[in-house]
Residue, then its C-alpha position, 0 to 999 in steps of 0.5 A: x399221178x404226174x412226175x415232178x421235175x425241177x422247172x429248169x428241166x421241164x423248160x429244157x426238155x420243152x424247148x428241145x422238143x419243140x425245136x425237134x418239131x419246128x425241124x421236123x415239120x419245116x424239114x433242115x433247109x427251111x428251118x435253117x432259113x429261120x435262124x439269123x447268126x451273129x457273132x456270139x449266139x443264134x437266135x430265129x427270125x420274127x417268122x422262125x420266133x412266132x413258129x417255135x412259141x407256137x410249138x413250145x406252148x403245144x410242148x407245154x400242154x402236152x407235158x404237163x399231162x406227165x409232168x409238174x414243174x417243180x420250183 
């Protein structure tokens, strides 16, 4: 039996965890080398974007064994 939460929820929860992973696997300094900040928002180099879709898609699989997306 999975759990159903709403999609903004699951995409948030997904997203953090895969930032807590990129952090966790590249350690503070090196994750920080992936990250361009401009005036109003900060977003990851190509290199530190490829990272995170990797770990969000991971993320995703791993969830959807206790979770479903609820629209």
């Amino acid at each position: 039996m999975t759990v159903k939460i709403t999609t903004p929820t699951f995409l948030e929860i997904q997203s953090q965890i895969a930032e807590w992973l990129m952090i966790s696997e590249l350690g503070d300094e090196k994750y920080k080398t992936m990250l361009v900040k401009t005036e109003d928002e900060e977003r990851y180099t190509d290199e530190g974007q490829d990272i995170f879709n990797d770990k969000y898609d991971d993320v995703e699989q791993f969830l959807l064994g206790y979770f479903e997306k609820e629209d």
